[in-house]
VEXNU-471385 format. One record per residue (C-alpha): residue number from 1; residue in one letter; x, y, z. Coordinates in steps of 0.02 Angstrom, whole numbers, plus 50000, padded with zeros to 5 digits. Layout:
   n res     x     y     z
 NUM   a     X     Y     Z
...
//
This chain:
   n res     x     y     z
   1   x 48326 53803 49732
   2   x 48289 53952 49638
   3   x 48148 53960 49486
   4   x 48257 53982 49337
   5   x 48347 53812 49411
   6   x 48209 53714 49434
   7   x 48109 53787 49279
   8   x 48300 53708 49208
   9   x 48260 53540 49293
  10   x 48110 53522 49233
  11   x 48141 53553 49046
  12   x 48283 53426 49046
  13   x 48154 53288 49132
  14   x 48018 53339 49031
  15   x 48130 53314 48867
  16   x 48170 53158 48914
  17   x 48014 53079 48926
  18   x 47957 53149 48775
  19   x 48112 53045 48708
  20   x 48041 52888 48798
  21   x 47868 52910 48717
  22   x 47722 52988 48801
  23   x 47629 52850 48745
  24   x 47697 52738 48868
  25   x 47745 52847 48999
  26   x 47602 52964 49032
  27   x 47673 53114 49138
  28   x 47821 53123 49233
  29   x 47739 53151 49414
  30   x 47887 53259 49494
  31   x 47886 53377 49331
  32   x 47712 53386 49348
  33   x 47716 53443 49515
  34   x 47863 53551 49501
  35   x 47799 53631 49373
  36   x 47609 53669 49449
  37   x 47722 53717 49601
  38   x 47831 53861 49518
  39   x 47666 53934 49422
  40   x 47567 53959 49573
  41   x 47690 54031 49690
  42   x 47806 54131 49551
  43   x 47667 54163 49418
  44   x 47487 54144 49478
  45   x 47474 54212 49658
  46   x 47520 54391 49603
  47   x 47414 54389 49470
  48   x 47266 54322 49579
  49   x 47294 54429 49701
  50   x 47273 54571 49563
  51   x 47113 54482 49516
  52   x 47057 54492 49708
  53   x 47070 54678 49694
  54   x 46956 54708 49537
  55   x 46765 54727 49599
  56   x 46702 54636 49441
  57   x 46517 54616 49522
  58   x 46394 54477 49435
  59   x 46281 54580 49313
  60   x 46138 54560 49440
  61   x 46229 54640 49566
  62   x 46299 54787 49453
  63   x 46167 54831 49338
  64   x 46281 54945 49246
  65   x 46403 54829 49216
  66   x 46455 54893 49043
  67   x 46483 55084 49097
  68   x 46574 55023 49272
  69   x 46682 54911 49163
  70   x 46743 54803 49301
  71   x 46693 54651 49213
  72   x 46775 54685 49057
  73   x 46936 54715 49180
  74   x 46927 54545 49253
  75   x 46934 54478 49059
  76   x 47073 54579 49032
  77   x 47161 54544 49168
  78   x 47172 54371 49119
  79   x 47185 54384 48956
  80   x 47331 54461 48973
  81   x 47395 54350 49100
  82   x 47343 54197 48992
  83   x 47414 54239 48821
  84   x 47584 54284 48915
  85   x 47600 54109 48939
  86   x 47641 54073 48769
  87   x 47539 53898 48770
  88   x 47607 53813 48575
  89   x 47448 53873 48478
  90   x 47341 53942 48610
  91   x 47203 54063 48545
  92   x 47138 54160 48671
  93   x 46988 54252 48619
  94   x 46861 54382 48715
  95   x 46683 54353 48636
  96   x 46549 54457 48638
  97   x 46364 54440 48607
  98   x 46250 54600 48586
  99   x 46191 54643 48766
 100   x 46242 54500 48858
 101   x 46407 54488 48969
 102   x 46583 54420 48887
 103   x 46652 54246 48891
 104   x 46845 54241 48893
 105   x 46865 54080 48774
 106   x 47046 53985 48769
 107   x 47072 53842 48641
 108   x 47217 53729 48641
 109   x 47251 53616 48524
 110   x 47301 53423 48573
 111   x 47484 53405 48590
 112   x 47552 53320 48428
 113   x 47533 53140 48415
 114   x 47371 53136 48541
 115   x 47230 53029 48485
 116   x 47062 53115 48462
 117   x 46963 53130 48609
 118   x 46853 53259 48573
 119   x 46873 53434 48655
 120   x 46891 53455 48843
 121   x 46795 53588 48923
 122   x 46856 53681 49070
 123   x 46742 53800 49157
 124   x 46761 53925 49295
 125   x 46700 54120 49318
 126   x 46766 54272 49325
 127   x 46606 54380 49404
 128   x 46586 54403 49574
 129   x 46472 54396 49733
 130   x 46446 54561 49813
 131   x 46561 54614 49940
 132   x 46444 54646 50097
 133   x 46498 54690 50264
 134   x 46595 54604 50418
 135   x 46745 54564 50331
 136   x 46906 54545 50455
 137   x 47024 54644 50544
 138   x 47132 54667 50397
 139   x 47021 54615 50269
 140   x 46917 54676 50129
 141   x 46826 54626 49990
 142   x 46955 54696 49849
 143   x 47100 54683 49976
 144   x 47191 54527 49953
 145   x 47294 54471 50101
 146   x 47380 54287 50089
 147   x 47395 54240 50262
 148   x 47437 54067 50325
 149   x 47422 53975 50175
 150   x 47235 54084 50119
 151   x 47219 54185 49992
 152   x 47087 54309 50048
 153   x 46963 54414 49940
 154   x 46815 54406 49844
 155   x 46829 54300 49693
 156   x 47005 54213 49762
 157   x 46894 54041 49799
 158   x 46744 54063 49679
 159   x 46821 54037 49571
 160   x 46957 54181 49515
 161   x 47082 54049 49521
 162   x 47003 53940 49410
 163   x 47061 54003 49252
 164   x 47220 54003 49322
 165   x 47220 53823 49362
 166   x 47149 53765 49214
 167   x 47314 53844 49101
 168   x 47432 53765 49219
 169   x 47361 53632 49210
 170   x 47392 53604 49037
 171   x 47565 53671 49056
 172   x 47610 53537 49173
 173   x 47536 53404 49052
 174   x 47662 53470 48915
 175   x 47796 53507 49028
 176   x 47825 53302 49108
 177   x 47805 53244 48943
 178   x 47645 53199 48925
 179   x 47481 53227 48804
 180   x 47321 53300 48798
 181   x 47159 53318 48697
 182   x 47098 53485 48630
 183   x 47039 53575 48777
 184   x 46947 53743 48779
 185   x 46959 53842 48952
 186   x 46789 53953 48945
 187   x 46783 54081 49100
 188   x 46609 54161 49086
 189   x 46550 54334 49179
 190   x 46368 54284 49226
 191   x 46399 54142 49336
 192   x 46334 54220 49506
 193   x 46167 54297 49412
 194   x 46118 54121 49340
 195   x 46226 54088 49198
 196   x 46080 54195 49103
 197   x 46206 54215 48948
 198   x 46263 54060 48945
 199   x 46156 53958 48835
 200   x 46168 54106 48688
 201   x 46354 54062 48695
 202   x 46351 53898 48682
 203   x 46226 53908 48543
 204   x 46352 54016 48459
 205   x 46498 53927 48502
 206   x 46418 53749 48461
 207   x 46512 53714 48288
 208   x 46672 53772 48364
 209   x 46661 53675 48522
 210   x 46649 53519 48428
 211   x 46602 53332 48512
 212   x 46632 53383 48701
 213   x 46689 53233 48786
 214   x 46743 53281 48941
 215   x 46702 53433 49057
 216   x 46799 53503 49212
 217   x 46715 53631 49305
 218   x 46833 53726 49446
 219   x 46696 53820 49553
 220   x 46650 53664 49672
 221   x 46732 53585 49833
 222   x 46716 53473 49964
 223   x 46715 53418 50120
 224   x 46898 53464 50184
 225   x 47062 53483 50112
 226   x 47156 53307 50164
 227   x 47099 53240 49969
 228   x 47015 53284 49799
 229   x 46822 53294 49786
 230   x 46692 53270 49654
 231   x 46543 53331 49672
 232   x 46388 53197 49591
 233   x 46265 53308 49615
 234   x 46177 53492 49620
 235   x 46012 53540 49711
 236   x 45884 53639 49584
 237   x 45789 53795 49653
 238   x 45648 53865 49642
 239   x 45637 54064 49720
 240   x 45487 54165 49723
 241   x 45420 54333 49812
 242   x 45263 54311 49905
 243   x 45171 54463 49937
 244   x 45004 54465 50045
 245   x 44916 54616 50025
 246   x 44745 54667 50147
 247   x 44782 54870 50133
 248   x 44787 54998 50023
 249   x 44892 55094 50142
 250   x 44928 55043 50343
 251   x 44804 55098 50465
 252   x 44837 55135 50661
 253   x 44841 54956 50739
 254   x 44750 55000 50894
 255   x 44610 55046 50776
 256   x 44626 54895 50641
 257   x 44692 54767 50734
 258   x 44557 54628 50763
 259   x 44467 54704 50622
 260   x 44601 54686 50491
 261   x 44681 54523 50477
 262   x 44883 54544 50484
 263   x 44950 54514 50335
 264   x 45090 54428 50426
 265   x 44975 54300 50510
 266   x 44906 54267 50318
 267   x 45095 54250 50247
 268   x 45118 54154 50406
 269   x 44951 54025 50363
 270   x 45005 53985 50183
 271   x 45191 53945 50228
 272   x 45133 53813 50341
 273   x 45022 53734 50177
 274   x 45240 53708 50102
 275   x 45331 53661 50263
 276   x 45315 53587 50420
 277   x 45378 53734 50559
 278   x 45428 53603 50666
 279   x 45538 53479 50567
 280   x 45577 53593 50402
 281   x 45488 53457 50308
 282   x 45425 53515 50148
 283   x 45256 53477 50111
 284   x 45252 53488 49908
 285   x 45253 53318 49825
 286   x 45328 53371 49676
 287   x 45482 53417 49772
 288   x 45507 53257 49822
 289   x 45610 53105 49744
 290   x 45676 52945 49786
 291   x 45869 52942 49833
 292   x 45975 52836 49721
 293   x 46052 52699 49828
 294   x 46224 52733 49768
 295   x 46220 52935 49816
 296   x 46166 52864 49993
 297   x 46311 52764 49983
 298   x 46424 52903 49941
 299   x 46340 53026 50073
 300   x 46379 52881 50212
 301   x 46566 52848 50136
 302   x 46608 53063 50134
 303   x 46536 53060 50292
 304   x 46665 52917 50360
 305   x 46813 53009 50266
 306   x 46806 53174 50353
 307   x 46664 53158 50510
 308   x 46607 53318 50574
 309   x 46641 53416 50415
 310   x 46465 53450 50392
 311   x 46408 53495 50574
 312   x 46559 53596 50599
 313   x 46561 53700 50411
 314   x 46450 53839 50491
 315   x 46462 53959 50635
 316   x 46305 53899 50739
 317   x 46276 54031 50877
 318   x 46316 53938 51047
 319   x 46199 53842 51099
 320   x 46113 53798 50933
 321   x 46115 53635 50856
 322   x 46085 53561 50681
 323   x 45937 53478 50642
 324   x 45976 53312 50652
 325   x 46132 53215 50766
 326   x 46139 53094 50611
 327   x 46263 53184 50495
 328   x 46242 53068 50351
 329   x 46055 53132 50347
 330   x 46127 53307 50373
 331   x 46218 53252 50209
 332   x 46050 53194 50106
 333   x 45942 53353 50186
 334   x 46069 53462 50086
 335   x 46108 53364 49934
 336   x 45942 53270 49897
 337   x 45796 53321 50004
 338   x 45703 53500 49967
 339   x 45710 53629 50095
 340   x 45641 53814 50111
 341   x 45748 53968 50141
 342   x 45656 54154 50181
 343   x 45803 54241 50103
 344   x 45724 54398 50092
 345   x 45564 54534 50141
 346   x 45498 54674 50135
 347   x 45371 54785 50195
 348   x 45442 54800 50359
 349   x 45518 54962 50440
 350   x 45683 54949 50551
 351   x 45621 54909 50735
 352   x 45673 55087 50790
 353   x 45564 55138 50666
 354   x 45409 55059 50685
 355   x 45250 55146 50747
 356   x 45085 55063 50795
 357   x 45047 55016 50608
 358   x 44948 54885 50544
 359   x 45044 54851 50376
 360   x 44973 54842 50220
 361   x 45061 54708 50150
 362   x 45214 54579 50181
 363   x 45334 54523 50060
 364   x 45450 54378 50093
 365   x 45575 54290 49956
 366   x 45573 54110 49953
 367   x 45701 54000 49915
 368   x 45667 53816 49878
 369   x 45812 53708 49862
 370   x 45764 53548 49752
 371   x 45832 53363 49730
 372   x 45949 53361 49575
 373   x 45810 53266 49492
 374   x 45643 53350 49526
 375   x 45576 53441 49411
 376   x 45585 53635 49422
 377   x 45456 53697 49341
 378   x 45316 53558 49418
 379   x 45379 53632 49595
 380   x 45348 53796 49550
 381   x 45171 53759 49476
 382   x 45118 53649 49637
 383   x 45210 53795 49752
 384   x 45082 53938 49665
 385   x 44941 53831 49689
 386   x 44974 53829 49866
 387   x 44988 53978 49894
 388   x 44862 54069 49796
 389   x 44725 53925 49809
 390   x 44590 53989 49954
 391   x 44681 54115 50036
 392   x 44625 54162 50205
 393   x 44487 54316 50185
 394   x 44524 54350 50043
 395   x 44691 54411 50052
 396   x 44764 54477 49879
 397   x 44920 54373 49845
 398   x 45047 54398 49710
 399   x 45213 54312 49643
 400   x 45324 54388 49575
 401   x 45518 54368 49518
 402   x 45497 54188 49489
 403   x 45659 54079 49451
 404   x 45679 53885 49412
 405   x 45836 53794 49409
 406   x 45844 53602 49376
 407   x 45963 53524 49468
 408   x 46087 53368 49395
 409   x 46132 53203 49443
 410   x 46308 53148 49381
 411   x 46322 53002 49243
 412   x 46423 52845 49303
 413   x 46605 52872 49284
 414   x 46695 52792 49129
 415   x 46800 52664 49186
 416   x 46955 52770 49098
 417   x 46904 52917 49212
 418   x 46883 52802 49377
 419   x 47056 52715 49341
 420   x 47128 52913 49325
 421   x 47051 53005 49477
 422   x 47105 52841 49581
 423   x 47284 52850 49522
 424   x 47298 53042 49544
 425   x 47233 53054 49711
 426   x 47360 52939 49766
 427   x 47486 53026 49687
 428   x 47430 53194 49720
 429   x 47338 53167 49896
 430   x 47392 53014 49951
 431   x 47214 52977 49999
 432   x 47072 52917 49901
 433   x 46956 53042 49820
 434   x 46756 53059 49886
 435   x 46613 53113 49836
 436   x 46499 53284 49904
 437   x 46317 53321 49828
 438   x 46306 53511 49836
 439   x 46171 53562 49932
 440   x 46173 53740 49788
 441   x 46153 53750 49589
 442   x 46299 53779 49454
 443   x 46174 53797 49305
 444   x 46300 53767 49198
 445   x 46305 53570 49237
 446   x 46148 53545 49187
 447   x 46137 53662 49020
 448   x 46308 53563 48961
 449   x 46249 53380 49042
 450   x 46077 53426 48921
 451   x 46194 53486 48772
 452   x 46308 53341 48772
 453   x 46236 53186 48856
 454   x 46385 53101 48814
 455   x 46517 53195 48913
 456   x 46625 53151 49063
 457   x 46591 53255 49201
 458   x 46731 53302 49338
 459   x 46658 53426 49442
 460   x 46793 53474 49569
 461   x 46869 53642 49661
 462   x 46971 53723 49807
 463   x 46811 53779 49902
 464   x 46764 53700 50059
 465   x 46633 53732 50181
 466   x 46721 53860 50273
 467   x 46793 53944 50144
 468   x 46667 54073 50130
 469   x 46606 54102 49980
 470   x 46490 54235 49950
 471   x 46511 54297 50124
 472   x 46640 54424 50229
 473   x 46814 54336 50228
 474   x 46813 54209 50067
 475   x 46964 54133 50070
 476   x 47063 54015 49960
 477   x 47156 53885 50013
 478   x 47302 53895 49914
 479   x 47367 53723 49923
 480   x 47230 53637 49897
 481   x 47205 53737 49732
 482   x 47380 53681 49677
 483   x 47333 53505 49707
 484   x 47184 53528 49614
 485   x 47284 53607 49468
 486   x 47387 53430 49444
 487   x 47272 53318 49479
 488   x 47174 53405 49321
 489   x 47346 53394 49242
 490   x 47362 53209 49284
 491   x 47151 53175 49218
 492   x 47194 53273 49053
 493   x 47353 53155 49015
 494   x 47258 52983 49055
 495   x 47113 53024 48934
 496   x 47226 53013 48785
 497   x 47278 52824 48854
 498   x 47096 52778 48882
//
């Protein structure tokens, strides 16, 4: 069946349940998915793939950002592509705040007749991770390749398409006949750096956003691609250099060594005061909460839906194993337990280069990931006393590039928005839809849960574990992203009905 044909089909179905009365209707499913369908293999895909190729690095990743101009180019690009769909009284608008990095804004109006539900937010990104090397034979960063159902490149899965899916989307909706609230799409270009611009634009897009009711964010996943995921929770963080200095400049080890204490075996000393080496436990209080019974619940049901998702997301070298046999506990250590990551350090020369120096100082970058409800900046506090309380002889220590994230805990679903996701993952899926607590942060959840305490959250995506983000061959998995797009679709229609 060729496009103009089933574009055809589709009209003729979708006029006729706008004839039978979208109020007791809802959507036609087949138009829906016809119509999400045609737009991702005839209109989307090329232009994503165009998206791919356009290094639009995060501003902390591309510190001139404004001269480069690849940001600004991703914002075109869809722009461009989003206008040209002609959505009935669309404004599509590219907003700008002195100094700060620009936020593509859509707003839709409801379709006519739709109560008032308030507006509908749907986020996703359009900066990206950097490319770094590795990538496949084949493959590249900018270089999008769609092979075997992936969409590879950086920015295909997180979360290029989202913008994408979030328009079609609401085309489908209008397209089977159905309705929908005002929605505003709102791509930012800080995502990847910390959302750092993103309160500023809310602030100054507060009287135009309205009562948001409901908000759909894009850049998530889950577990595999068999059904649609929410994801109830994010992890905080809490990242800080530690540098332990004991030189003013490295001295000749055979002559300082056992004279000068190693400013690794210091570094070494106060780590062990924040984790246990041998289990990975972390020894702060104030990272530590109690898990909610029902998020246990969920972590034991996601487990039972897809078993061996989590122990089998990551390339473990052979040999290695996780830390536990128990996935479910896998689960909670990444979604509500803290943990440490050394994601960075310095003072070190390559091995090839290193004489017999003892260094004068070691720097290592410390990543805490935090339960979604601890309490960032008490970590952080508790974490510098630690490790600048009685430092071993004396030892000058500094911190330095400090960053706190709260995490966010999910409010109980509506009973509107239950009823929905239940009847569009059987539709959609044919499965029932679980539940994933992200083991990273989306600041973004918990600026808008703060902002509008009120709102419906459906935090969803195409990602899955092995899809790569932020490392060599991201890839999208291009179905799963269309069945994203209508169950969205499908969510936007029932909240008129609820």
């Amino acid at each position: 069946m060729s496009y103009l044909t089933l574009s055809h089909d589709v009209a003729i179905r979708s006029r006729r349940v706008a004839r039978a009365g979208w109020q007791d209707r809802g959507v036609d499913k087949t138009a829906a998915h016809e119509t999400v369908t045609r737009l991702w293999e005839a209109e989307i895909l090329p232009s994503l793939r165009e998206f791919v190729a356009i290094p639009a690095l995060s501003p902390n990743f591309d510190r001139n950002w404004a001269q480069t101009g690849h940001l600004d180019a991703a914002v075109e690009h869809l722009r461009g592509w989003i206008t040209g769909r002609a959505v009935p009284g669309a404004r599509v608008e590219v907003v700008r705040l002195p100094d700060r990095s620009p936020l593509l804004v859509v707003d839709v109006p409801a379709t006519e007749g739709a109560p008032d539900t308030g507006t509908t937010l749907l986020y996703g990104h359009l900066d990206k991770q950097p490319p770094v090397g590795g990538w496949g034979d084949g493959l590249g960063p900018w270089t999008p390749v769609l092979r075997d159902g992936r969409l590879y490149g950086r920015g295909s899965a997180d979360d290029g398409y989202a913008g994408y899916a979030a328009t079609a989307a609401i085309e489908a909706v209008r397209a089977a006949g159905g309705a929908h609230g005002r929605c505003v799409i709102l791509l930012e270009t800080g995502e990847e750096s910390g959302s750092p611009d993103l309160p500023a634009y809310l602030e100054h897009l507060a009287e135009r956003l309205g009562r948001v009711s409901l908000v759909i964010c894009l850049d998530s996943g889950g577990n595999d691609y068999e059904r649609l995921w929410l994801t109830t929770s994010l992890r905080g963080l809490v990242s800080v250099d530690l540098t332990v200095r004991v030189l003013d400049a490295g001295s000749h080890s055979g002559l300082a060594s056992g004279v000068v204490p190693s400013s690794f075996r210091i570094v070494r000393a106060l780590l062990d005061r924040v984790e246990d080496s041998e289990t990975g436990e972390i020894r702060i209080k104030d990272m530590h909460v109690d898990i909610p019974d029902d998020r246990a619940a969920e972590a034991a049901a996601a487990v039972a839906a897809a078993p061996g998702a989590i122990t089998g997301a990551f390339p473990l070298t052979a040999g290695a194993r996780p830390v536990s046999d128990d996935e479910v506990e896998l689960v909670l250590n990444n979604s509500w337990r803290p943990t440490l990551s050394v994601i960075g350090a310095a003072g070190f020369p390559e091995p090839v280069d290193a004489g017999n120096v003892l260094r004068p100082f070691t720097t290592l970058t410390l990543s805490f990931r935090l339960p979604p409800t601890a309490d960032g900046e008490a970590a952080l506090a508790a974490v510098a006393e630690a490790l600048t309380s009685d430092v071993p002889y004396g030892a000058k220590v500094e911190l330095s590039r400090t960053e706190v994230a709260d995490g966010w805990n999910a409010p109980a679903l509506a009973p509107w928005l239950r009823a929905a996701l239940d009847a569009a993952s059987d539709e959609v899926f044919g499965a029932p839809w679980r539940t994933v607590g992200l083991g990273g942060s989306i600041p973004f959840m918990g600026l808008l849960a703060e902002k509008y305490p009120d709102a419906q959250f459906v935090i969803t995506g195409a990602l899955g574990a092995d899809s790569n983000a932020h490392v060599p061959d991201e890839w999208l998995h291009v179905k799963q992203a269309q069945r994203v797009t209508e169950a969205v679709a499908h969510v936007l229609d029932a909240q008129t009905r609820s």
